[in-house]
C-alpha positions as CSV (number, residue, x, y, z in Angstrom):
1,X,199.3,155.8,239.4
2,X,199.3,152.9,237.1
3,X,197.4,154.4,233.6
4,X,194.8,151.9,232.8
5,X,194.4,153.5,229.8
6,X,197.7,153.6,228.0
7,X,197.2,149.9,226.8
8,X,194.1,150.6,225.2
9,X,195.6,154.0,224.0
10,X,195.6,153.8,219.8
11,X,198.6,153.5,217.9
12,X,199.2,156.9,215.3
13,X,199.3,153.8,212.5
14,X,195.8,152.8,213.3
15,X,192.5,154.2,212.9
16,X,188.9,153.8,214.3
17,X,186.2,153.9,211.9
18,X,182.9,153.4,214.4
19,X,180.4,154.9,212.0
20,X,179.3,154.1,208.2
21,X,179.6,158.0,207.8
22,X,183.5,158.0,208.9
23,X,184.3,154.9,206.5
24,X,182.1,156.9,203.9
25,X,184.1,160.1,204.2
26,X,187.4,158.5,203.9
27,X,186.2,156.3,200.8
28,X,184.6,159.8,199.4
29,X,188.1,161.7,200.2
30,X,190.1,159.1,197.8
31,X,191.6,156.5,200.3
32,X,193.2,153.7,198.2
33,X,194.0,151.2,201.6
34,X,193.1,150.1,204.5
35,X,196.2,149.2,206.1
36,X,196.0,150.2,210.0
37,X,192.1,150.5,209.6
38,X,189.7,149.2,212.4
39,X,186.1,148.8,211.1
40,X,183.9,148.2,215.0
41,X,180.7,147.0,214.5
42,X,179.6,148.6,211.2
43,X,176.9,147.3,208.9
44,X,179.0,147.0,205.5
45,X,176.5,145.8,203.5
46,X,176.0,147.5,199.9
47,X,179.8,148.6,200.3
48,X,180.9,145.8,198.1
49,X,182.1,148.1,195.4
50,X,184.2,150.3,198.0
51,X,185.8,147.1,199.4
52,X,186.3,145.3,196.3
53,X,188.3,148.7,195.1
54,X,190.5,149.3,198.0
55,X,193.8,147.2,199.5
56,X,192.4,145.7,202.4
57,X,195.3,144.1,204.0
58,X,196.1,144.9,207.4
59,X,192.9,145.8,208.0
60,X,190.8,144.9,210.9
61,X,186.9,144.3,210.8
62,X,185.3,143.6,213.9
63,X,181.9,142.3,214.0
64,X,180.9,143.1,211.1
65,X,178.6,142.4,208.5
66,X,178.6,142.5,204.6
67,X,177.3,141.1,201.5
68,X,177.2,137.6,200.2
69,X,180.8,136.6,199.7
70,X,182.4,139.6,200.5
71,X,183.9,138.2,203.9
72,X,185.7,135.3,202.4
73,X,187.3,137.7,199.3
74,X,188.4,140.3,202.2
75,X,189.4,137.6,204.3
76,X,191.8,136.1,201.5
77,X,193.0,139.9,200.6
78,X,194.5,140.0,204.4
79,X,191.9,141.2,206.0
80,X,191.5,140.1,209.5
81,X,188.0,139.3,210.6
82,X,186.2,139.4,213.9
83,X,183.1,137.4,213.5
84,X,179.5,138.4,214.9
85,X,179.0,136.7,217.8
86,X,175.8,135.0,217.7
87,X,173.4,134.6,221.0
88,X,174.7,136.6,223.4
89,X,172.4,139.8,224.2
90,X,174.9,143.4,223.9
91,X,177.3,143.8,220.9
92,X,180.6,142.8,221.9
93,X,182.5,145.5,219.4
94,X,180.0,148.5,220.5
95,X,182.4,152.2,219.8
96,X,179.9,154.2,222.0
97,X,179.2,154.1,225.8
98,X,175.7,153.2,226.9
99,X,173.2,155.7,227.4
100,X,170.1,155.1,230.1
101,X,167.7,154.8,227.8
102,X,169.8,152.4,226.1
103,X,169.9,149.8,229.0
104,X,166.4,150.7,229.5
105,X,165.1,150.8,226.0
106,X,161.2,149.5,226.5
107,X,160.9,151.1,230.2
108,X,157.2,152.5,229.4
109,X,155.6,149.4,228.4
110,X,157.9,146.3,230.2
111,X,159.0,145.2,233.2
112,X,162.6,145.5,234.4
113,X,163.1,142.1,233.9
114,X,162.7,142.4,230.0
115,X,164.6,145.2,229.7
116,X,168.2,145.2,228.0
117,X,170.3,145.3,231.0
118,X,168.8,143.1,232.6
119,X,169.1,140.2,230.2
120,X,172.5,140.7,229.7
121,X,172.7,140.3,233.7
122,X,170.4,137.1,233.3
123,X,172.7,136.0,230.2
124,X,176.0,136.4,232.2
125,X,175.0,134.5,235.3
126,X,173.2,131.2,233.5
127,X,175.4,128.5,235.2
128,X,178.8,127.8,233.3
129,X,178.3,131.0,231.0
130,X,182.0,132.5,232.4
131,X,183.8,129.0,231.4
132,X,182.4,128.6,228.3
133,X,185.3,129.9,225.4
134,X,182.2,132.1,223.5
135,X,181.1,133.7,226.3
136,X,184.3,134.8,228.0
137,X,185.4,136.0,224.7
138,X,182.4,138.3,224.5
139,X,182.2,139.4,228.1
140,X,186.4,140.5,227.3
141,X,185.8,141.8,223.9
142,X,182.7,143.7,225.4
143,X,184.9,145.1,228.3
144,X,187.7,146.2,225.7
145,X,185.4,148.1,223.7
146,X,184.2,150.1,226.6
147,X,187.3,150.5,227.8
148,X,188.3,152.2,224.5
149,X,185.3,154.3,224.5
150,X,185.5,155.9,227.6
151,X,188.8,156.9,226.5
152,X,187.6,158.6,223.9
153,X,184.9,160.0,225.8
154,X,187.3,161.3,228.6
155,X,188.7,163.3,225.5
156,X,185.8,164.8,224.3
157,X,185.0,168.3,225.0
158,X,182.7,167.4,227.8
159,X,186.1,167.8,229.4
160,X,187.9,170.3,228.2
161,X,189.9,171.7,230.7
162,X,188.1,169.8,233.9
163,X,188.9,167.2,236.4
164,X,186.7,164.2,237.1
165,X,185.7,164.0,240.6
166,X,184.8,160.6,242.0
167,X,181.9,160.5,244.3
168,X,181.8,156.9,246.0
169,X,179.1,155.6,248.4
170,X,176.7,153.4,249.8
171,X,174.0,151.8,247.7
172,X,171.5,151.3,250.4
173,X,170.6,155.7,250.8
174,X,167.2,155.7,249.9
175,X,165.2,158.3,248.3
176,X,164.0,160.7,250.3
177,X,166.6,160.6,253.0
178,X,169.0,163.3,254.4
179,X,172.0,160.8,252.9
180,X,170.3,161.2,249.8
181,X,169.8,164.8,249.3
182,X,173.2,165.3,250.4
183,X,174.3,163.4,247.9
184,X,172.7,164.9,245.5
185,X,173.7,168.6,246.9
186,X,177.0,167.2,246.8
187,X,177.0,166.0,242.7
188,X,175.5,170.1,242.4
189,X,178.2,171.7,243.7
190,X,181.0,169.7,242.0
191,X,179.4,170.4,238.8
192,X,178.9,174.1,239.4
193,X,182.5,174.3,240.5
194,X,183.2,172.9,236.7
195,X,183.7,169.2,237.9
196,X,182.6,166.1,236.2
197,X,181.2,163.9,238.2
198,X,181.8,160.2,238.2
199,X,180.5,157.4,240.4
200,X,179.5,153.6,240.7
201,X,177.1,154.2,238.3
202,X,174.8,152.2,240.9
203,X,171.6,153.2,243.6
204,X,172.0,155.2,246.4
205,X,174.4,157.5,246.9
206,X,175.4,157.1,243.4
207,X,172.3,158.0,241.9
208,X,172.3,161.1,244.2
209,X,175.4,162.3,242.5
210,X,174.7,161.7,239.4
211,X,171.3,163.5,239.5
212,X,173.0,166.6,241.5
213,X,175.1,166.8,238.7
214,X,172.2,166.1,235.9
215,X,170.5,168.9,237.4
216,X,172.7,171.4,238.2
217,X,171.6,173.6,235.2
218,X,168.2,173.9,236.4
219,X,167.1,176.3,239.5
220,X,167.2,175.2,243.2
221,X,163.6,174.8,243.9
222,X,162.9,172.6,240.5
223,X,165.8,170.3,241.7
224,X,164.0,170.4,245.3
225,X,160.5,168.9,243.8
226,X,162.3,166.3,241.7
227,X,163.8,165.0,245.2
228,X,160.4,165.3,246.5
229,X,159.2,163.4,243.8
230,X,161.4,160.6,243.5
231,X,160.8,160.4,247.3
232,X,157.8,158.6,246.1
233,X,159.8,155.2,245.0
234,X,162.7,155.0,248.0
235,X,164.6,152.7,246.3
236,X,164.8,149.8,243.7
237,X,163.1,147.4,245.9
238,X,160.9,145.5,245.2
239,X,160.5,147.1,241.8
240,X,163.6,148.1,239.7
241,X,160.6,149.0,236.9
242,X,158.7,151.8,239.5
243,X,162.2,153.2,240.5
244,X,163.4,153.3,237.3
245,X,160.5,155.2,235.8
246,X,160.7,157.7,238.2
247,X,164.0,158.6,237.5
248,X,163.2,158.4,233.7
249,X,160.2,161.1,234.6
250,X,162.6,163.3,235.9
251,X,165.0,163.3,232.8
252,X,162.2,163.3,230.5
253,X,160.9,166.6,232.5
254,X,164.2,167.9,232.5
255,X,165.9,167.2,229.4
256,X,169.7,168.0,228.4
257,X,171.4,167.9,231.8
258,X,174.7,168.7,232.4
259,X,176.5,165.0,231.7
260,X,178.4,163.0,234.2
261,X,179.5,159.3,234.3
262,X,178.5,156.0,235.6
263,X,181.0,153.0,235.7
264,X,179.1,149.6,237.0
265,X,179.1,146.4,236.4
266,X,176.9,143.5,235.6
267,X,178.9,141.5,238.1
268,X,176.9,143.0,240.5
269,X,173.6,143.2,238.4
270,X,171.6,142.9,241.1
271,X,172.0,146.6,241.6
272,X,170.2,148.5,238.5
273,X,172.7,151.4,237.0
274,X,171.1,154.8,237.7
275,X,168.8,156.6,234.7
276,X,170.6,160.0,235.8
277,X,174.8,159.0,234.3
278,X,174.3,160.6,230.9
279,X,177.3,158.5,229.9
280,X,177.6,154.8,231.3
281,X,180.8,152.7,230.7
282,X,179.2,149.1,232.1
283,X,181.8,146.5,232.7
284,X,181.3,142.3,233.1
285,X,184.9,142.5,235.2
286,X,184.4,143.9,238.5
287,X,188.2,144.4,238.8
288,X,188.4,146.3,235.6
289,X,185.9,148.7,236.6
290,X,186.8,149.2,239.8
291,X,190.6,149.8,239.1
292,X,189.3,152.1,236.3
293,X,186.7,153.9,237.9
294,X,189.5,154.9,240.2
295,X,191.9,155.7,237.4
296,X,189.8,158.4,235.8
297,X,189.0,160.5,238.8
298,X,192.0,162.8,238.2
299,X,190.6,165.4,240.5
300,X,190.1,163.2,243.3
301,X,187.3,161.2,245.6
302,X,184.8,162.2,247.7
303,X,183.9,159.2,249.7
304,X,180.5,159.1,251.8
305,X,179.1,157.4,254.2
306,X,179.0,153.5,253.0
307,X,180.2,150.1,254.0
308,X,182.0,147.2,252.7
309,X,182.0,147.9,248.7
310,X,182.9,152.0,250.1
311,X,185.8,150.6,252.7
312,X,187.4,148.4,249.6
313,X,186.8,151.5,247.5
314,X,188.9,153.9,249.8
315,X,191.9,151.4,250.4
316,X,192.1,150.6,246.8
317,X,192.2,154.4,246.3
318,X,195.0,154.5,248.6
319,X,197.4,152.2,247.8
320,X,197.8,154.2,244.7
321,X,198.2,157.1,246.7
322,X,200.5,155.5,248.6
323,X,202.6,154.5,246.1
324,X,202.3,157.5,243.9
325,X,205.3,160.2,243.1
326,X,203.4,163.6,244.5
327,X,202.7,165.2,241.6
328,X,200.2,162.2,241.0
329,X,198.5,161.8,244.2
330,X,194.8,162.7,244.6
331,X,192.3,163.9,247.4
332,X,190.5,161.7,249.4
333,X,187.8,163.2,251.0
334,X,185.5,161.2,253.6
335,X,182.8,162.7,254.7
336,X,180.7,162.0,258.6
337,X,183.3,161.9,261.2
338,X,181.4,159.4,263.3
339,X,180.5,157.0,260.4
340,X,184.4,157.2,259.7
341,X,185.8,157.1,262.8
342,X,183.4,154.9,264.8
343,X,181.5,152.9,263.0
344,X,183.4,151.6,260.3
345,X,186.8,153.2,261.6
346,X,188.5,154.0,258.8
347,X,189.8,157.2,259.1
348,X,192.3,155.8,261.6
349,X,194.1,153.5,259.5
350,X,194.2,156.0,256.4
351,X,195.9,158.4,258.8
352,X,198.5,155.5,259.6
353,X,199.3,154.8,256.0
354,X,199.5,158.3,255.3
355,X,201.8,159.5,257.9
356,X,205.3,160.6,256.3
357,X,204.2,160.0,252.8
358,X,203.3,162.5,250.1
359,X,199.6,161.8,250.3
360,X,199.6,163.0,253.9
361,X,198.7,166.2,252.9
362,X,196.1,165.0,250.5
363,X,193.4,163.3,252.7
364,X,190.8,165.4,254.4
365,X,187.8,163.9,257.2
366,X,184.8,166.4,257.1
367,X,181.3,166.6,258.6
368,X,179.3,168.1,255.4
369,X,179.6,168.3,251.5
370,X,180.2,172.0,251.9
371,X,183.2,171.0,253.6
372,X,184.3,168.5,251.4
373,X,184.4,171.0,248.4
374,X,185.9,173.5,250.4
375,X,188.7,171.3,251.4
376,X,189.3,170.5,247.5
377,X,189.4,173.8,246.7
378,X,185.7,174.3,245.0
């Protein structure tokens, strides 16, 4: 497969400084320059002392702000500056991924609709927005910036020594449903078997996933109330707020669950991300996301029952399996023989593009999740 994240990779001549306490530690520890430095989104102001002191050329600030006159001295020093980019709603040079409670900040007292995420979905569609110079240039710089932070998030210790499952699916599998607890058995399992999960990000059988895995550190009959619970609100319509504070009831009830990871996008904001992704890498390119969402699921995909956005999701996954040497292809697991076979036929044409090739081997049709974790070896 084609590593999406090899361009973003760092350089050994570079280095991220993300907090004030990292460009703080290396001032303290006796650096002298900045040459290969990459300051991302920090609030420089009262460092005027540090900057004046050390050789700042080749340095890189990104959205940053400082003291009166500072930029222009750094800037003439050879400093290359980024500039805040002003009226647009999400920080185009964040270093972390988003957390729920981040896109949600203000859930107890506001509606949906004057929540973070959802003005940066109202921001991104006002007509013109993606052909005006500013905006394109945040929405990219934005995307970048997750990009990198997922990397380093994929090296964390969250993943020592694990694969990343992807779980893909259907938005429309409401609350409450057998699709739905299935879903979320399914998310359980992989994270018992030491999985991380990572999905859509989105509704549906995305959110199932993510909460199975949330939840997997908790006993089987507390995990069975929250289902029964969150039966309660189906699904985001007509009110993203009531779903939404369901879910956050269930995290605030059941704090520090095991993490997994949710890639959407605002290009289909319309769909609110799910409060139960501990880690959410939210894209404005659809194409990005998708291509990486697929990228980082080293472990393989466990497709279930969905439609059109589910169907793309399964041929894109082939085609790098396809093409893959076979030391890098991956499962593909889809799971309800009928759904697969009859009503959106699938299976059939998988089986034709994986006859003679090395991913033959590699692509399973089962009836249950049980099955689908046997199959990959859980």
């Amino acid at each position: 497969m084609v590593d999406l994240t090899a361009s973003r990779g760092h350089s050994p001549r570079t280095l991220e400084i993300e907090s004030l306490d990292s460009f703080d530690r290396l001032v303290g520890a006796g650096a002298v320059a900045m040459h290969g430095w990459h300051a991302q989104s920090l609030d420089l102001r009262g460092r005027q002392a540090a900057l004046d002191t050390l050789d700042v050329e080749g340095a890189i600030f990104l959205g940053c702000t400082f003291d009166p006159g500072v930029e222009d001295r750094i800037r003439r020093r050879g400093a290359l500056i980024f500039p805040r980019l002003e009226g647009v709603p999400f920080d185009p040079y964040r270093a972390r991924l988003y957390a729920p409670q981040e896109l949600y900040a203000g859930l107890e007292n506001s509606p949906y609709e004057e929540l973070p995420d959802a003005l940066v979905y109202q921001w991104s569609i006002q007509p013109g927005q993606r052909h005006q110079l500013e905006s394109t240039l945040a929405s990219a710089l934005h995307d970048h910036a997750i990009g990198d932070a997922l990397e380093e998030f994929l090296r964390s210790d969250v993943f020592a020594g694990r694969t990343v499952v992807g779980v893909m699916g259907g938005h429309a599998a409401q609350r409450g449903s057998e699709g739905f607890s299935q879903a979320a058995a399914l998310g359980r399992l992989l994270a018992l078997s030491g999985r991380v999960v990572a999905t859509g990000g989105g509704p549906g059988a995305m959110e199932a996933a993510n909460l199975g895995a949330y939840l997997s550190g908790f006993p089987e009959a507390e995990v069975a109330a929250a289902l029964a619970g969150l039966g309660s609100v189906p699904g985001f319509r007509p009110s993203v707020s009531a779903w939404a504070r369901a879910a956050a009831a269930v995290v605030e009830r059941f704090p520090n669950g095991t993490p997994s990871l949710g890639i959407p996008t605002w290009f289909y904001g319309h769909e609110p991300p799910n409060y139960f992704a501990t880690h959410i890498a939210k894209y404005f390119a659809n194409a990005v996301r998708e291509a990486i969402l697929l990228e980082v699921c080293d472990g393989g995909i466990i497709f279930l029952p969905g439609a059109a956005g589910t169907v793309q999701e399964i041929f894109q996954d082939a085609c790098e399996n396809y093409y893959s040497a076979r030391e890098a292809v991956t499962p593909m697991v889809l799971v309800g023989k009928r759904h697969w076979e009859e009503e959106y036929p699938a299976w059939p044409i998988l089986q034709k593009l994986a006859a003679g090739r090395a991913m033959g081997d590699r692509i399973f049709l089962v009836d249950s999740v049980e099955e689908a974790l046997a199959v990959m070896g859980g």
